[in-house]
Backbone as a printed PyTorch tensor [residue, N CA C, xyz], in Angstrom:
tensor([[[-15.4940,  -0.5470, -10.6640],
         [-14.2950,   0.1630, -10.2800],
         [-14.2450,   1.5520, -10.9020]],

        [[-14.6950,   1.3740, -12.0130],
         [-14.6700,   3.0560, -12.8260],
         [-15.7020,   3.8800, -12.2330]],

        [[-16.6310,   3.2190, -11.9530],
         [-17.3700,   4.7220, -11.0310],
         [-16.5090,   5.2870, -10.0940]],

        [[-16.2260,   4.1840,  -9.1040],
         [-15.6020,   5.1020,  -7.9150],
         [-14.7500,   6.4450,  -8.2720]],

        [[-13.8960,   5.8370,  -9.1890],
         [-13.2420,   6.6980,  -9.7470],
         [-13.5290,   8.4090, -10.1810]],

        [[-14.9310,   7.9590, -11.2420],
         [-15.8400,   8.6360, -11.4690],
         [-16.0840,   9.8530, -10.3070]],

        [[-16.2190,   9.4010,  -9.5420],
         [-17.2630,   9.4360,  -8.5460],
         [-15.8890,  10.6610,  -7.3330]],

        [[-14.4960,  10.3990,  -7.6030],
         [-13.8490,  10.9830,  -6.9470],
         [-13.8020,  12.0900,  -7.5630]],

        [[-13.3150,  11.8830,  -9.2130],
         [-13.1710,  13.2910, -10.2900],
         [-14.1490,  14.2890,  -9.6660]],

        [[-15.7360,  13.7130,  -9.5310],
         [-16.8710,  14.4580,  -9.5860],
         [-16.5230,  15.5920,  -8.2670]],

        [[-15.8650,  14.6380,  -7.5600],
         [-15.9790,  15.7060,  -5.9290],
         [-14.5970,  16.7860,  -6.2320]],

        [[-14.1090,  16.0520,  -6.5270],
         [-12.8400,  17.0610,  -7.0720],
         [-13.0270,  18.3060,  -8.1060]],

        [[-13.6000,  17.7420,  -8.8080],
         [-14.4880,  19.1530,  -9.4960],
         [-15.5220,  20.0590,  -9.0310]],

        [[-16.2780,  19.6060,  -8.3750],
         [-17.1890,  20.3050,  -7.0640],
         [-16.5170,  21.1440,  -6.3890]],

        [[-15.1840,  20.2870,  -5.0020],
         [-14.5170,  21.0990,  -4.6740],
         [-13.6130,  22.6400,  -5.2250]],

        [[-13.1720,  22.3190,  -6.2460],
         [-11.9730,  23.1860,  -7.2240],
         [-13.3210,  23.7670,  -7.8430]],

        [[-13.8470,  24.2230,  -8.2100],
         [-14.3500,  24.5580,  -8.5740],
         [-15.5420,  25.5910,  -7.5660]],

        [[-15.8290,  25.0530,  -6.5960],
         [-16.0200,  25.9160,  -5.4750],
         [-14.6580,  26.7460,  -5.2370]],

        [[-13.4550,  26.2110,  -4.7150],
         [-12.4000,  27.2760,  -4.5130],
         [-12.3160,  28.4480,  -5.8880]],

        [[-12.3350,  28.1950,  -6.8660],
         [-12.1630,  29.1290,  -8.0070],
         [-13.3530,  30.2190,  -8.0590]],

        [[-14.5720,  29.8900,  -7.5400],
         [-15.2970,  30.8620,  -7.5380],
         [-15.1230,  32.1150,  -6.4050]],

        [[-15.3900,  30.9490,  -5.3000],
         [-14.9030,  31.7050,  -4.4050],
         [-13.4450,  33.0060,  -4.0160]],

        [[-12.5030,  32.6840,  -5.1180],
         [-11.0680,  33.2430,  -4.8030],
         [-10.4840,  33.8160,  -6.1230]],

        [[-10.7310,  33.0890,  -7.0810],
         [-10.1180,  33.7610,  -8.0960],
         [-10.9710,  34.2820,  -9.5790]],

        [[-12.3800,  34.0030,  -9.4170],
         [-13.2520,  34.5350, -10.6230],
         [-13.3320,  36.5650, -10.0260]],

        [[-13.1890,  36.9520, -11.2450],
         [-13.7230,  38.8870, -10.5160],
         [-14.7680,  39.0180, -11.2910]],

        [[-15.5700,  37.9410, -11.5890],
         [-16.9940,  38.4460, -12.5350],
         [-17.8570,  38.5230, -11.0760]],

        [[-18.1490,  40.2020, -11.1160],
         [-18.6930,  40.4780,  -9.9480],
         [-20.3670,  39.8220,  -9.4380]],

        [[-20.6900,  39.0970, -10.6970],
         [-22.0130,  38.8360, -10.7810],
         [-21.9760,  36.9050, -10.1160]],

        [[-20.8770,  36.8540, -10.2830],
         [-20.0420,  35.4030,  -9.8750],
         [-19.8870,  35.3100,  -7.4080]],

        [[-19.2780,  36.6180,  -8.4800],
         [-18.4110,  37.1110,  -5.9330],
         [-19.6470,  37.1250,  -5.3040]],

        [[-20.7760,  38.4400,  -5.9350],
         [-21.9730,  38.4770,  -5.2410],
         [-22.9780,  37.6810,  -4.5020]],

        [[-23.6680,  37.3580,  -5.9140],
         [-24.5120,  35.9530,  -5.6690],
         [-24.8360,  34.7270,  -5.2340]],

        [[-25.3040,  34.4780,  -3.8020],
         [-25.2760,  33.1440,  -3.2200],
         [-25.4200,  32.5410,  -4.3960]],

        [[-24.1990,  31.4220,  -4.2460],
         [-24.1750,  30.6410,  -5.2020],
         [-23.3460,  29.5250,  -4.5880]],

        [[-24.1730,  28.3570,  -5.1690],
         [-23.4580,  27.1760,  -4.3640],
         [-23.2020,  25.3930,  -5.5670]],

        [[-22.6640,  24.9960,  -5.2700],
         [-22.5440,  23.9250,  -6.5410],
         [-22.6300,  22.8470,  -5.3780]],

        [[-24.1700,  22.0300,  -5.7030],
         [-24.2140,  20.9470,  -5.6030],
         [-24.1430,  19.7670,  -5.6780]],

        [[-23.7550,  19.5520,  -6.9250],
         [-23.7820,  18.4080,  -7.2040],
         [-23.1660,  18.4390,  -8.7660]],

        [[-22.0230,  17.3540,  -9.1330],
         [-21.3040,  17.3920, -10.5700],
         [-21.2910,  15.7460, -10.7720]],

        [[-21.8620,  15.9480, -12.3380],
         [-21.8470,  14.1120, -13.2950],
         [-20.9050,  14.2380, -14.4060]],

        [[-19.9520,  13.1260, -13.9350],
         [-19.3030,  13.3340, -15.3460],
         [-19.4810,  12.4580, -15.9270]],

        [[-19.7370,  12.3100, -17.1500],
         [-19.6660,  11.2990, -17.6110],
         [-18.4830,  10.1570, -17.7210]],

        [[-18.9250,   9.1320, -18.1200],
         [-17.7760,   7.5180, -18.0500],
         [-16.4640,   8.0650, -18.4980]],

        [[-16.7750,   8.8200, -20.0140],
         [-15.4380,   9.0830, -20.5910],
         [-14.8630,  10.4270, -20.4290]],

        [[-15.0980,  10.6040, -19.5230],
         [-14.6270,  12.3490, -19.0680],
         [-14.9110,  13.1070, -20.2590]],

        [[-15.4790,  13.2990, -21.3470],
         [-15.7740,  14.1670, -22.0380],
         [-16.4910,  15.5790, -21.6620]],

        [[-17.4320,  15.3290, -21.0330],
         [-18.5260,  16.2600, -20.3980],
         [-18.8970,  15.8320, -18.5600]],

        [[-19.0190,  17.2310, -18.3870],
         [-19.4440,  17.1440, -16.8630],
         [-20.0920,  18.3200, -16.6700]],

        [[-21.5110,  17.9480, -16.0230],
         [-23.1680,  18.4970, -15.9980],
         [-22.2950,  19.0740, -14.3190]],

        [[-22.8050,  20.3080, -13.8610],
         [-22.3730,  21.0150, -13.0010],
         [-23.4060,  21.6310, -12.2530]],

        [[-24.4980,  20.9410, -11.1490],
         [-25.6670,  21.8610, -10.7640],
         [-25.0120,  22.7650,  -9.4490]],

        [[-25.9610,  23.6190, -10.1930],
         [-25.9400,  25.0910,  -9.0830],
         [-26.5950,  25.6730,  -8.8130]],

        [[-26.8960,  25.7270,  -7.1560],
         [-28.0770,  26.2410,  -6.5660],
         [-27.8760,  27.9230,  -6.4190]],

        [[-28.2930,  28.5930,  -6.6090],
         [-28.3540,  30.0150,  -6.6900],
         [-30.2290,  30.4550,  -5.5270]],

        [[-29.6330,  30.8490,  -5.1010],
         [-30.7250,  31.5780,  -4.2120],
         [-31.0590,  33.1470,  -4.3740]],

        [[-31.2670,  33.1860,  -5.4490],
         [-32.3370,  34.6410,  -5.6170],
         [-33.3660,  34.5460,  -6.7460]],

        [[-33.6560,  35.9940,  -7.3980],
         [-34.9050,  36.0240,  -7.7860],
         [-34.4110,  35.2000,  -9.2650]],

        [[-35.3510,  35.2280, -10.0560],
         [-35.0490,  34.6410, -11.9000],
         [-34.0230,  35.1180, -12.6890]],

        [[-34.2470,  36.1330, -12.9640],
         [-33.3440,  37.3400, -13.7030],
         [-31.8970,  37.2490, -12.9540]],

        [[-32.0840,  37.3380, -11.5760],
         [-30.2130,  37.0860, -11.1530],
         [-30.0580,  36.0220, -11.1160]],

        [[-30.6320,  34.9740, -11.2090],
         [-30.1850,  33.4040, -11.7380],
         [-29.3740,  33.3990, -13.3840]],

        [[-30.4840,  34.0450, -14.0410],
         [-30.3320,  33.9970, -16.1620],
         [-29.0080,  34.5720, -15.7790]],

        [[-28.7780,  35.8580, -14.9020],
         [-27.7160,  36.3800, -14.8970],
         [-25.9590,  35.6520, -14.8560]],

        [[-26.1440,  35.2230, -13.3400],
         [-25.4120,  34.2690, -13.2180],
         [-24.8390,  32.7840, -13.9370]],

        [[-26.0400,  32.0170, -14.3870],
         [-25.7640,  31.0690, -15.2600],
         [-25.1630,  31.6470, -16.4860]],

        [[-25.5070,  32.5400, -16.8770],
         [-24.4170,  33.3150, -18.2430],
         [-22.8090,  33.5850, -17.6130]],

        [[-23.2900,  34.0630, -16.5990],
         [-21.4040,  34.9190, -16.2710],
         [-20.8520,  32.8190, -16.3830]],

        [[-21.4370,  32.2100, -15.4840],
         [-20.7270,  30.6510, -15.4990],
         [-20.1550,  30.2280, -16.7110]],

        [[-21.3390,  30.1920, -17.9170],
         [-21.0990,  29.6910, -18.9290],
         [-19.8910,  30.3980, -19.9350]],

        [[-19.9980,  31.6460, -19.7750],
         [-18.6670,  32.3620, -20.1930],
         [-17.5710,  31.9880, -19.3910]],

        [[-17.5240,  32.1020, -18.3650],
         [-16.2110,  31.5810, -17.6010],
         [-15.7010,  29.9390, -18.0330]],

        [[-16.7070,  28.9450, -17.8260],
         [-16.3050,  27.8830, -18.6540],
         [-14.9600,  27.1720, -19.1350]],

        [[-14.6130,  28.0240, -19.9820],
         [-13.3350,  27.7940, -20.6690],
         [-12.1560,  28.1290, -19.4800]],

        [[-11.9910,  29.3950, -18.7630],
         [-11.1450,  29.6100, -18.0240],
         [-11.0700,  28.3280, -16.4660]],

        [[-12.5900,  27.6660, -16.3220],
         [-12.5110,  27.0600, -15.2140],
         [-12.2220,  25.3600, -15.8100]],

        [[-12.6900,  25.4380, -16.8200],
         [-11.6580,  23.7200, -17.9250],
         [-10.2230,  24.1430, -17.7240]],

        [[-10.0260,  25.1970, -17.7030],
         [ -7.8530,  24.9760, -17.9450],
         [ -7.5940,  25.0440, -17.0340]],

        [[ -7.9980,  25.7930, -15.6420],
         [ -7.4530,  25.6430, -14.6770],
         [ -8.0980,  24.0190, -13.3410]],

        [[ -9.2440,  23.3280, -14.3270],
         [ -8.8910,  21.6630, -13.9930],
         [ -7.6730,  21.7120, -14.2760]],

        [[ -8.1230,  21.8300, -15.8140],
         [ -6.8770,  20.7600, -16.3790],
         [ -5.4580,  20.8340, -15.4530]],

        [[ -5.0130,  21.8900, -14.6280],
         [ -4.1200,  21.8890, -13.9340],
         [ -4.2180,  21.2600, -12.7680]],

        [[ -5.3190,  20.6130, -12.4650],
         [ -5.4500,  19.8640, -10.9130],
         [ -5.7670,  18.5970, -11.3860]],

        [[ -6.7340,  18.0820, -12.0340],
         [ -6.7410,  16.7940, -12.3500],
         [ -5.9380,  15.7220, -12.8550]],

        [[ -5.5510,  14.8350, -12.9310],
         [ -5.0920,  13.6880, -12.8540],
         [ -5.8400,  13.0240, -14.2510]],

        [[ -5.7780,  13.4500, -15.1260],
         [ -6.7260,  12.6110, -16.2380],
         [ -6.0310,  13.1590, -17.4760]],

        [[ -6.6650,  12.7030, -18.3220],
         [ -6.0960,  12.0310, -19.6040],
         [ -6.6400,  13.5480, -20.3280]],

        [[ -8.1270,  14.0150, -20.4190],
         [ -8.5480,  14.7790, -20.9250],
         [ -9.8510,  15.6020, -19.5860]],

        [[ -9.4870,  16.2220, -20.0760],
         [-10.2200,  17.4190, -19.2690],
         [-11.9150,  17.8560, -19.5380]],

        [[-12.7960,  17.4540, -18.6120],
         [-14.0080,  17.5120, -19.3120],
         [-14.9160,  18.9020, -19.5760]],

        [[-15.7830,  18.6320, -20.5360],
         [-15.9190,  20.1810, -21.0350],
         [-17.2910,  20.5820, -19.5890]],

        [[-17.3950,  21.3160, -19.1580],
         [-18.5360,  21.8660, -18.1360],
         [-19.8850,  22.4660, -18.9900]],

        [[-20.7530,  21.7980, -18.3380],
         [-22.2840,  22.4820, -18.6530],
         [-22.7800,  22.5840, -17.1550]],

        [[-23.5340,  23.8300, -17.4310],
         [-23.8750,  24.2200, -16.2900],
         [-25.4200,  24.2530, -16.0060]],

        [[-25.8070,  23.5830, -15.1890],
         [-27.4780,  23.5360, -14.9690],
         [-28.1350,  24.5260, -13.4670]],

        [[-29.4260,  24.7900, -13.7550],
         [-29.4920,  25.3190, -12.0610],
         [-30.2820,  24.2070, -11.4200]],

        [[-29.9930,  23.7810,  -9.9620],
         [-30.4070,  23.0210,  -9.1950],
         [-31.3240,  24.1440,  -8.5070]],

        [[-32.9000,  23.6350,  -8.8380],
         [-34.0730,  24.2190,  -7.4280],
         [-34.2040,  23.4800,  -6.6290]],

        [[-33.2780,  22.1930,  -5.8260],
         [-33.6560,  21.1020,  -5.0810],
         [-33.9220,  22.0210,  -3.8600]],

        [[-32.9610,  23.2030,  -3.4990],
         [-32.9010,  23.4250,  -2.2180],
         [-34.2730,  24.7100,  -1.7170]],

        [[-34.3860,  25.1990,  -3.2940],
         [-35.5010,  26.2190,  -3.0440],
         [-36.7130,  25.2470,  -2.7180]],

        [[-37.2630,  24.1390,  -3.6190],
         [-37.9970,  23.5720,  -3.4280],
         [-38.1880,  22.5350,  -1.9900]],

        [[-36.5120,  22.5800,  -1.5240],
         [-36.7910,  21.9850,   0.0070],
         [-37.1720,  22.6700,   0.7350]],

        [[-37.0900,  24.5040,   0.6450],
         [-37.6960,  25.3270,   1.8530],
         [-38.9110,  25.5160,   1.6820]],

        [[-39.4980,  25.2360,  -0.1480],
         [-41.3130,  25.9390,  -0.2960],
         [-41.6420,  24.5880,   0.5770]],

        [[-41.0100,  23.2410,   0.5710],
         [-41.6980,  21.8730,   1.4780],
         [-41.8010,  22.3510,   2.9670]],

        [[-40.5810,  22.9490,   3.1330],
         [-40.6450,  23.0600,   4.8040],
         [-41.7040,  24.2970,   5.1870]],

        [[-41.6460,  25.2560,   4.5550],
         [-42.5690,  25.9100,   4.7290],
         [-44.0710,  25.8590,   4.9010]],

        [[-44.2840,  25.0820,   3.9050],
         [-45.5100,  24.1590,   3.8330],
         [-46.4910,  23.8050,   4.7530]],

        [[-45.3750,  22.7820,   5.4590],
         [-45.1840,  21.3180,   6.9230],
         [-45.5080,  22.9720,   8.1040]],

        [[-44.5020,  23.8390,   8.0470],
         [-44.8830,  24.7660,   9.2390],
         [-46.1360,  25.4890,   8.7680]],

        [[-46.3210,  25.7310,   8.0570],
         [-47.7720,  26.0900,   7.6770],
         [-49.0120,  25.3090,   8.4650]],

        [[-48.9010,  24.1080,   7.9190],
         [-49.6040,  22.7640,   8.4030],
         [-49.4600,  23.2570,  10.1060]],

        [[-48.2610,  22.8210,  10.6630],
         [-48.2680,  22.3160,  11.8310],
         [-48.9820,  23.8150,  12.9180]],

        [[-48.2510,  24.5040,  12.2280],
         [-49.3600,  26.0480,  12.8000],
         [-50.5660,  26.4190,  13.0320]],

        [[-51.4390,  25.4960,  11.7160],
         [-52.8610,  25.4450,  11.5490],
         [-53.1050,  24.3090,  12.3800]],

        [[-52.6480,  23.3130,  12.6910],
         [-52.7270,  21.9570,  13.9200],
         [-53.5920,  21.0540,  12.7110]],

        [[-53.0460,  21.2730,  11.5570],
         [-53.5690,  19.8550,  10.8050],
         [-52.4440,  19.2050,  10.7110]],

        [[-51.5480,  19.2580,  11.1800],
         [-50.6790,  17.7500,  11.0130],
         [-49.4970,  17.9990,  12.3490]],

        [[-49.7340,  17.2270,  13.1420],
         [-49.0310,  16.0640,  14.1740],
         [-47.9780,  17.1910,  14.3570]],

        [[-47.2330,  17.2140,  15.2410],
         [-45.4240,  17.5690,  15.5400],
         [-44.9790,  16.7300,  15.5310]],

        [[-45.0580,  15.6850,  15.8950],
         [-44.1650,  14.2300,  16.4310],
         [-44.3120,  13.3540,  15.6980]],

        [[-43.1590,  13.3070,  14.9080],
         [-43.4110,  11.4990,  13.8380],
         [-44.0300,  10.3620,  14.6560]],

        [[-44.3060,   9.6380,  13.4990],
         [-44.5370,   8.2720,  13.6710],
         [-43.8240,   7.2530,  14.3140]],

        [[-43.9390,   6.3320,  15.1680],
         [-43.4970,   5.6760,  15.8480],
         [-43.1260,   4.4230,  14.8690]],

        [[-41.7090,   3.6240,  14.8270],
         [-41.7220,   2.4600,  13.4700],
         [-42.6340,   1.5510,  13.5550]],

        [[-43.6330,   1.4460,  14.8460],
         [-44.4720,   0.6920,  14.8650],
         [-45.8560,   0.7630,  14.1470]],

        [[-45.8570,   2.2880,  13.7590],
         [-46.8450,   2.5090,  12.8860],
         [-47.0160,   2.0970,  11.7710]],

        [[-46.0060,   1.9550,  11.3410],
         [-45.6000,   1.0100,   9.7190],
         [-45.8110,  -0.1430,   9.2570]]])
């Protein structure tokens, strides 16, 4: 039962936390930068909640960005604390997610492949299995 729970906080912090970037941060390095939050863990006891974020540019405007986040921090804990429903308010760490860069170097890849005609267009049939 406590995950679910879990598991709602998490989207609720995802969400609000998308709106706050989007609308009310002016760290211009924040407005600019494709920046997207994928995915948030909080832990059991709401103490801490791991915050990944996919950022799509080069290195240096990533270091960039993950700093402006981590300074903001404190301002984006109090203004949970004004939306959540909980006892204590969890502290944010912020990680970068490469899931999505690393899903386009895959796709890129596969069209690479399929361009050169070493691998198929058309999946496998379930009978192949």
């Amino acid at each position: 039962m406590a995950s679910h729970r879990i598991e709602r906080i998490d989207a609720m912090i995802q969400r609000e936390l998308s709106v706050l970037i989007a609308s009310k941060v002016k760290d211009r390095r924040l407005q600019e930068a494709p920046l997207s939050i994928t995915k948030v863990k909080t832990t059991p006891d709401l103490k801490m909640a791991t915050v990944y974020v996919s950022i799509l540019s080069d290195d240096a405007e990533k270091k960039q960005v993950l700093e402006a986040l981590k300074r903001a921090s404190g301002y984006f804990r109090s203004e949970l604390g004004k939306i959540l429903n909980t006892h204590t308010t969890p502290a944010l760490t912020f990680k970068i997610d490469d899931s999505v860069e690393y899903g386009m170097h895959i796709e890129s890849i596969l069209d690479d492949l399929k361009k050169s005609g070493q691998v198929s267009e058309t999946l496998p049939d379930e009978d192949d299995f």
